[in-house]
N, C-alpha and C positions, 0 to 999 in steps of 0.2 A: 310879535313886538319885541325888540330890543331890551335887554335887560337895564337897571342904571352905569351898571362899569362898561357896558360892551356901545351904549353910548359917549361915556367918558373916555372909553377908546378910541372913538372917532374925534377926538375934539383935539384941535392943533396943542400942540406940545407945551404954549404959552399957559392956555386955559387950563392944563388939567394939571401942568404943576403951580398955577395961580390957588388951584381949588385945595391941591395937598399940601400946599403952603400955607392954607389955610389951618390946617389944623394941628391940636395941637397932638403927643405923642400917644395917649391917651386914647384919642382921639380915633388916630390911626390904628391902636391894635385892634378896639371895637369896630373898626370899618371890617375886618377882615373875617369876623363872625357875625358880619349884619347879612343876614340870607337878602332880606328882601331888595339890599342893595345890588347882591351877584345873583340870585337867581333870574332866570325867564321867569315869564307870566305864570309858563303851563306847567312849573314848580310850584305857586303861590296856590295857598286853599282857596275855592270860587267862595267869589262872594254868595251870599243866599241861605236859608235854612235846609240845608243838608243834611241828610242822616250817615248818607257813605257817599264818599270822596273815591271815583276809583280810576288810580292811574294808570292805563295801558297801553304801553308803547313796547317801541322796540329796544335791543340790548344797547347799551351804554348810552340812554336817553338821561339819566338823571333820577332816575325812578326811587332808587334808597336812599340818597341823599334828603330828594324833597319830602320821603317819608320821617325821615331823622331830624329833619329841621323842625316837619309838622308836632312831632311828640314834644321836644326844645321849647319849640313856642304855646302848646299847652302846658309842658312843665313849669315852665317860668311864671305863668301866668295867673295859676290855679294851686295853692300849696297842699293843696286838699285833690286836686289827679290823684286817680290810680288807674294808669293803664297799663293795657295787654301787650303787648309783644309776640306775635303767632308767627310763625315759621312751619316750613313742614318738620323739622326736626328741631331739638335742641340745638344741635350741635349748629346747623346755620343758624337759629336765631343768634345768637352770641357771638359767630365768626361773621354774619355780614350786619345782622341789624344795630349792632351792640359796638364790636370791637374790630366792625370791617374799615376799609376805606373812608365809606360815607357813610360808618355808622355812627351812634352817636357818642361814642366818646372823644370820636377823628373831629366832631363839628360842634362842640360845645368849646366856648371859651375857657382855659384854665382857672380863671377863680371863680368857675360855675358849672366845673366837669361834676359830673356825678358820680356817686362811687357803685362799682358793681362787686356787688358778693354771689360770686357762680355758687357756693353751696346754695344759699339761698333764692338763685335765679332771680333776683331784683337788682332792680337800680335805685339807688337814693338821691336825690334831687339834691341840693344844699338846703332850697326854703320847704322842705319834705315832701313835695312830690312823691309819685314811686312808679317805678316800670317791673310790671313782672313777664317772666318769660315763660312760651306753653310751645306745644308740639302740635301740628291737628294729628301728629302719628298716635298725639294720645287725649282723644278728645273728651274722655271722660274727665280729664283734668282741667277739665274748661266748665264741670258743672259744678257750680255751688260759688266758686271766687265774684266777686260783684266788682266792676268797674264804670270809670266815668267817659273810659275811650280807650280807642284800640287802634295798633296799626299792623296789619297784615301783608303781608310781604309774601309774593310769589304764590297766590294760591292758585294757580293754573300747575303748579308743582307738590300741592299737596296729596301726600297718598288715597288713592283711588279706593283703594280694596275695603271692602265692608263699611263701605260708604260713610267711612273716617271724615273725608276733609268737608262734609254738608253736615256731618255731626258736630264735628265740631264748630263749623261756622254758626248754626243753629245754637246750640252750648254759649257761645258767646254772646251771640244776639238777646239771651235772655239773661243773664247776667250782667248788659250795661244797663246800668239801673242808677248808677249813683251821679250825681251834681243833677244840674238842670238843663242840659246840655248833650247830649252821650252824642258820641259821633264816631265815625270810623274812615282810616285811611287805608286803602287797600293798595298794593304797587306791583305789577304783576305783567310779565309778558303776555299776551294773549294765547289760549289755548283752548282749545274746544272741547273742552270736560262740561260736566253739569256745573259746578259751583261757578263759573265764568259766563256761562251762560245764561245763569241764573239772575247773575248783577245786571246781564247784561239788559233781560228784559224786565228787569225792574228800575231800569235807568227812563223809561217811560214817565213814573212817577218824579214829582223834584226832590222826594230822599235820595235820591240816587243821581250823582252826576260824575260824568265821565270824562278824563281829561285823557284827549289821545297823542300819539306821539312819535317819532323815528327816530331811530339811531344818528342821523344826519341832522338834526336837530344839534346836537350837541357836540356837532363835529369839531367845533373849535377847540375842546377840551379831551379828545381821544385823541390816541397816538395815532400815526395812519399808519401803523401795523397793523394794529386793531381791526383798521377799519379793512384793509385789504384780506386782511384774513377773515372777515365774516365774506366780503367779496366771492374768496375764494373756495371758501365753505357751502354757502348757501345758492351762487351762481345765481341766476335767473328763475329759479324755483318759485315753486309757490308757498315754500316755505318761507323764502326769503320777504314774500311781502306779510309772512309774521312776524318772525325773528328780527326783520330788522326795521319796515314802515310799520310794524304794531301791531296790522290789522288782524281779524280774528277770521280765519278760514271757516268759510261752512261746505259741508258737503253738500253732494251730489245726488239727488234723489234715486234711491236704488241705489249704490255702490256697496261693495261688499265688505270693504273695511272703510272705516269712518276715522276722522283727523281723533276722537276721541277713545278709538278702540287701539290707534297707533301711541297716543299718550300713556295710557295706561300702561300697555306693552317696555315703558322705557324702564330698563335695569343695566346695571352696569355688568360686563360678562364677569365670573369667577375666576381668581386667580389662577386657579388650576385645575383640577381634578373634570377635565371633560371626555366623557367616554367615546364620544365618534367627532370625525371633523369632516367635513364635504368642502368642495368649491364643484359649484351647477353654471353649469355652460347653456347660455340662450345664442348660436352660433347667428348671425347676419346671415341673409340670404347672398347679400352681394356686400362691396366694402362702399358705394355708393350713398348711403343714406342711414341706415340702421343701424343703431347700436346693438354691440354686443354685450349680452346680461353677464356677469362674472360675481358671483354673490357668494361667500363664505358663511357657513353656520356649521353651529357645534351642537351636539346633546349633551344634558350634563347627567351624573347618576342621580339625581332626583325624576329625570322623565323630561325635563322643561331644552326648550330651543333655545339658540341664542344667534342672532346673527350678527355676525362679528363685524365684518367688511363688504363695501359695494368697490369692484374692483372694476366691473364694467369702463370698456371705450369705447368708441366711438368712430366712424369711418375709417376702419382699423382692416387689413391686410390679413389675412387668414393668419401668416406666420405672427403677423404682431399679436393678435387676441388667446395666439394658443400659446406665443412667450408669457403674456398676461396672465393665462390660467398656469400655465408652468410653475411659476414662481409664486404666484399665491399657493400653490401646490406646496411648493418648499415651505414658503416662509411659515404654515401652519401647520406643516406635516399631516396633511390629509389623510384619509384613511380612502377614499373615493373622487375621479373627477365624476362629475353626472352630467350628460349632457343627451339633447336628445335625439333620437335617430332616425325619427321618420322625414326629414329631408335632406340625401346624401348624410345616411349616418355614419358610413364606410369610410367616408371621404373628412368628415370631422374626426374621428377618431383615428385618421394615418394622419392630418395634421397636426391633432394634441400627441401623436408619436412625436411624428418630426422635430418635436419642439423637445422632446425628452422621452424616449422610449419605454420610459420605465413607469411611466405615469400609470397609477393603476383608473383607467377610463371604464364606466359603466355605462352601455347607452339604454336610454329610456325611451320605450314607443308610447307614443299618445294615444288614446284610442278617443280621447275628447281633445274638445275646443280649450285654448286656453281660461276662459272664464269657469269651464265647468271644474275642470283641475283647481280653480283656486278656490271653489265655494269649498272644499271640506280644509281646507287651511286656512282660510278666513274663519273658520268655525274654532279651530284652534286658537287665534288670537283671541275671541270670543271666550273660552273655555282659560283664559290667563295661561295656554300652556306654551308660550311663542316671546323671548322679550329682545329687543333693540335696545344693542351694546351702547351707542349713541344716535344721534339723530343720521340718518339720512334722507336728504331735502327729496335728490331725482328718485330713488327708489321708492318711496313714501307716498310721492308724485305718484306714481302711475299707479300704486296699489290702488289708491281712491279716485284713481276713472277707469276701472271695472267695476262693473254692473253688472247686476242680474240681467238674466237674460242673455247673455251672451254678447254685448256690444263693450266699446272700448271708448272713455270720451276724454282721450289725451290728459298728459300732453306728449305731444310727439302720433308718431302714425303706430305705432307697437310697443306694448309694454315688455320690451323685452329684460329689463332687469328685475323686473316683477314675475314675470315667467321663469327666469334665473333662479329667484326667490322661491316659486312654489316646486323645482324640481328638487331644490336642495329639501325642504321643511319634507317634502311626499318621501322622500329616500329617510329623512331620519326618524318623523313619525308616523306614516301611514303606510310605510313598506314593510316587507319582516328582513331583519335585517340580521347579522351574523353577532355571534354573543359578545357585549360589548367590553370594552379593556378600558378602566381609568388612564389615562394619561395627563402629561401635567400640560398647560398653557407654555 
């Protein structure tokens, strides 16, 4: 359903300056902080006795805003609110829920903006309201404060590790205790952790209701840079029907890594200080059909992986895919190509020469199938000792359709950027490998 401006958009030029000439100036500023005027529907809270509000869509759906406006329209309403504000860290709650774009100081009118005291991580309302700010990175900080409502923002992004972001969601949940009322807004891409999943099947219940949503929703209001860069990000993937139509990926019965063991895994690589770098070649049998795997990872002096780049293409020409490992070669200063050599291993390793003689090429024999090769590196992911520098949608893809057992269930006829993946991870942690040198990024 059409929002009201995006209907007054449609209406001939006579009628909608008849209707602005209706009003007076006054009039007109409050038009432009009235949500329920600009917003869509699947901004607006459902109607109904709700306990949690949770909004899951995909990236630049509207999701902070309607959360910002939600807090706004409790503030104003209730001088006696005290709500939460949860972010995974400080630091974004204040940079996006607070003082982002669509946070709430961008969408409160000026002679009703709130004031924020960052020492004291609160917002002060005008008619005393108050908004306080918490981390689920520090969920003990969530026990003891009482509140009347809370909005939560991105917890498919709250830290995983010692089961912080269910403590803390938990922590909160007994603490909305004040007014008559207590509710909660949750706004969060969809991610396949426990706490997401968790709302999810309590959405069953009518405390819990779910407003879903795409990127393409709100398309009138992103740049189409934006939009072509998720485009060209996410491609056809199956991540792309998270990331950007919403929806929440389930696994594969049997797979070896799960959409939530790949979450967990996300860290950003260290500036510097990485002791080995690989690029692992999964070479095409023919240039016909099958991608060639070209995967980059690093170990750092703590022990932990990191995989930096999927360089992988695709109906590529022997010469093209060994310029491709070539140059990732350079661009990270390798320490090893790895590629593997039980078919024509001779003939893959005179054409990573060809492409540069100097490449220092290691070839790997398989003595297993590629599934059994990835169970003790999937075990790694398991073990937190493996993290994704950023998201990659194809390679991520194929990890979670391998299965026990030894079968493959796409997408695509071979996981070969996934095999790319397990030659580089067996070289850096499951091989004995030569005494390692810091070097910098």
């Amino acid at each position: 359903m059409n929002s009201p401006i995006e209907w007054l958009a449609g209406q001939h030029d006579r009628i909608r300056h008849r209707m602005i000439d209706a009003l007076d100036q006054a009039e007109r500023n409050e038009l432009e902080y009235h949500w329920n005027f600009h917003a869509r529907t699947t901004q607006l809270p459902p109607p109904g006795d709700w306990r949690v509000w949770l909004i899951m869509a995909g990236r630049g759906f509207g999701k902070t805003r309607a959360g910002a406006e939600w807090v706004r329209m409790i503030a104003e309403a209730n001088p006696n609110a005290s709500i939460a504000l949860v972010s995974s860290s400080l630091a974004e709650a204040r940079a996006v829920m607070v003082e982002g774009e669509s946070g709430l100081l961008a969408c409160s009118p000026p002679d009703r903006q709130p004031v924020f005291e960052p020492s004291l991580k609160r917002l002060r309302f005008p008619n005393g309201a108050q908004a306080h700010l918490f981390s689920a990175a520090e969920p003990e900080t969530l026990r003891g404060p009482q509140h009347s409502h809370a909005w939560c923002d991105e917890i498919g992004k709250w830290p995983l590790s010692n089961d912080r972001a269910t403590r803390a969601w938990d922590n909160l949940l007994m603490g909305l205790r004040l007014g008559h009322d207590p509710r909660i807004a949750v706004t969060t891409t969809p991610r396949a952790v426990p706490l997401v999943q968790r709302l999810i099947t309590g959405s069953g219940d009518a405390a819990t209701v779910i407003t879903r949503g795409s990127t393409h929703d709100n398309a009138a209001n992103l740049p189409s840079r934006f939009l072509s860069a998720i485009r060209e990000e996410f491609g056809e993937s199956q991540l792309a029907r998270q990331e950007i139509m919403g929806e929440l990926l389930t696994d594969l019965e049997g797979a070896l890594w799960t959409r939530a063991m790949i979450e967990a895994a996300r860290q950003p690589a260290p500036s510097n200080e990485m002791c080995r770098l690989v690029v692992a070649v999964d070479p095409p049998a023919s240039s016909n059909g099958d991608e060639c795997g070209i995967i980059v990872a690093g170990l750092d002096k703590e022990g932990t992986a990191h995989v930096l780049q999927d360089c992988s293409i695709g109906l590529a020409q022997p010469e093209r895919w060994a310029s491709a490992v070539a140059d990732a070669a350079a661009h990270w200063q390798a320490d090893r190509i790895i590629a593997e050599a039980n078919q024509g291993g001779a003939m893959v390793e005179s054409v990573l020469r060809a492409a540069n003689r100097n490449l220092p090429v290691k070839l790997m024999h398989a003595s297993r199938g590629k599934v059994a090769r990835a169970e003790p590196v999937a075990a790694l992911y398991s073990a937190g000792r493996v993290c994704h520098s950023r998201p990659f949608p194809q390679l991520e893809d194929q990890m979670c359709g391998l299965l026990i057992g030894g079968d493959y269930a796409g997408p695509g006829r071979s996981p070969d950027r996934a095999d790319a993946l397990v030659w580089a991870l067996t070289e850096l942690m499951l091989s004995a490998s030569p005494n390692p040198r810091v070097r910098r990024l």
